[in-house]
N, C-alpha and C positions, 0 to 999 in steps of 0.2 A: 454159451458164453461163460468160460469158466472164469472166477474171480469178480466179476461183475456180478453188483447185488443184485437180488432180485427187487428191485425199484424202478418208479415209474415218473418220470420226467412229463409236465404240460405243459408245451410252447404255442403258446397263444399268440395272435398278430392280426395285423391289416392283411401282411405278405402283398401289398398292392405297391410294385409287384414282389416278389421272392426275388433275392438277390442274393450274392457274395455274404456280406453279412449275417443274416441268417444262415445260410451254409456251414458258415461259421462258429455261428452257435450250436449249431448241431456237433459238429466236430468235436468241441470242447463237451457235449453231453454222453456220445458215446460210449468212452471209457467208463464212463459213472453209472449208468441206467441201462437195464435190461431191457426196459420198452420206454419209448418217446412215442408222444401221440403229438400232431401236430394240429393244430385247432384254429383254421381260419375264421377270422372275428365276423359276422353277421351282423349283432344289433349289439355293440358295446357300449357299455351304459355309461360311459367317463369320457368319449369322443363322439363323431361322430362317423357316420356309416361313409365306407366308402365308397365314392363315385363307379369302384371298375363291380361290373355284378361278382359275386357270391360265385357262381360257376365259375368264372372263368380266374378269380384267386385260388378256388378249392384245385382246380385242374394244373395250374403252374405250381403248385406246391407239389402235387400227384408228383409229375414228369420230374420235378428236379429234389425228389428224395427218393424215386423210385428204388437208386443203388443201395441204399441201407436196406436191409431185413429188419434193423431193430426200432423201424419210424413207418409209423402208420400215422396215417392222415385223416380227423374225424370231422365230420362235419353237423357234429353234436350241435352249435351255435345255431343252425338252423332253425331247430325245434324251440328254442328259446329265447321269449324278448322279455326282459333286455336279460341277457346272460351275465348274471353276478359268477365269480369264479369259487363263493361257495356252494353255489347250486352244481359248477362243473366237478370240481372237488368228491360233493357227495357222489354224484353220478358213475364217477370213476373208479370210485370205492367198491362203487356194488358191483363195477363189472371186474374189477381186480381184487377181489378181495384179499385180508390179509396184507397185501402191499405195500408200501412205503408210496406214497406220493409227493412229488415238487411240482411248485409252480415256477415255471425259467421267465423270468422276467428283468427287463434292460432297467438301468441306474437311473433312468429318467423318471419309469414306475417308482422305484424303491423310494424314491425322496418321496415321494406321494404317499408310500403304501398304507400308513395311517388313517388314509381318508376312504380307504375300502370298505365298503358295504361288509358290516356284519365282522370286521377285520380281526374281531375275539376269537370267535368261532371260526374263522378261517386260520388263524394259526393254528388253534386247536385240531385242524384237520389234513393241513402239511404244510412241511417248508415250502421253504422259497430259496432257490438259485439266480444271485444276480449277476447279468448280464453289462461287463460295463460302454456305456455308448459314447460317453465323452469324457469330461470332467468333472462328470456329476457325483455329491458327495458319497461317502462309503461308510455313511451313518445314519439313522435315524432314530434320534431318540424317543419319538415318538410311539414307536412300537410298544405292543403288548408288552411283556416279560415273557410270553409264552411265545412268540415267534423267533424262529430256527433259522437262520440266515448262513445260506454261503455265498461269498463272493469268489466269480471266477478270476484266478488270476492271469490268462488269457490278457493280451493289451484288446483294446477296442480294434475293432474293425470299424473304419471310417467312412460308413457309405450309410447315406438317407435314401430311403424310397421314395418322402418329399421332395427331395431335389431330384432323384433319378424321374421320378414321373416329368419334372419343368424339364431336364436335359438330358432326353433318352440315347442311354450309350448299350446297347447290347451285349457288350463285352462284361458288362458287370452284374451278367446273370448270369445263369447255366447258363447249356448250350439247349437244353431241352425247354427252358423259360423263352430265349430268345425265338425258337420256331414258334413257339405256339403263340407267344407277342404278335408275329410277324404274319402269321395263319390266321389270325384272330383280330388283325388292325387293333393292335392294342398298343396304346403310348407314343407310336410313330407320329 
C-alpha cells in the first residue's frame, strides 16, 4: 500500500451488532493506516458486558470486514479482564514492533478520555483518532499535554447499536451481518 504509513490503527467496540457506522469508521481509517485490528470488547472495564455472546460479535465483525486486507479482527479481549487499553497498547507493541499505534475512538469516549486508567502512560504509548458520533465536544482540556489527538473530519454517521438492537432493521448492517443475525436468531 504505497503512501500509507506504516501505522497501526485499534478500533475497539461492543460491535453488538456491527453496522453501517462502524463500516464507516473503518472507511475513514483506511487511507491512514496500514494495518487496523478490530477488537471486539469482552470485559470492558467503563460499561458493562454485552448481552449478545463474545462469538457471535467476534463473528459479525469477521463476515463484514472480511473485504479489507488491511483489517484483521483480534479477539485479544478475551484473554483479558478487565482489558485497560494500556495493557492492549503494550500488547500490540510487541507484536508490531517499531510501529506507530492509534487508538480510534468515537467523541463520546474523548470527553471521558481523562478518566482512563493509567491515561499518562497511555498517551505516552499512542495517539488517539477521534471518531465523531454526534455533537459531542471537540476538546478536552483535560488531557495530559502528552496526548496526540486527531479528530476525523468525516460528518457522523448517525446510527446507534442501542437503538438498532430496540428496532432491528437489517438493512443498517452489511449484508454478511444480516445472514448471520438471521442464521444465528440474533435481535429479530
Amino acid at each position: 500500500m504505497p503512501g500509507i504509513p506504516d501505522a497501526l490503527a485499534l478500533f475497539g467496540g461492543q460491535f453488538d451488532p456491527f453496522h453501517w457506522g462502524h463500516a464507516h469508521v473503518i472507511q475513514q481509517l483506511l487511507p491512514r493506516f496500514r494495518h487496523i485490528v478490530v477488537l471486539p470488547s469482552a470485559h470492558p472495564p467503563h460499561r458493562a458486558a454485552s448481552e449478545t455472546p463474545f462469538h457471535h460479535r467476534f463473528a459479525m465483525v469477521q463476515h463484514a470486514t472480511a473485504q479489507w486486507s488491511a483489517v484483521t479482527v483480534s479477539d485479544y479481549d478475551t484473554q483479558h479482564t478487565p482489558s485497560f487499553a494500556r495493557h492492549t497498547v503494550r500488547h500490540f507493541h510487541a507484536q508490531y514492533p517499531g510501529i506507530s499505534i492509534t487508538l480510534v475512538i468515537g467523541s463520546d469516549q474523548y470527553a471521558v478520555l481523562h478518566t482512563w486508567h493509567h491515561i499518562d502512560t497511555l498517551c505516552d504509548l499512542a495517539q488517539f483518532f477521534v471518531v465523531p458520533r454526534d455533537t459531542q465536544p471537540r476538546t478536552n482540556p483535560h488531557l495530559p499535554a502528552a496526548a496526540h489527538i486527531t479528530h476525523c473530519t468525516a460528518p457522523p454517521y448517525p446510527l446507534s447499536a442501542t437503538e438498532l438492537r430496540a428496532d432491528w432493521q437489517a438493512t443498517l448492517v452489511p449484508p454478511s451481518v444480516a445472514d448471520y443475525c438471521q442464521a444465528h436468531g440474533l435481535y429479530a
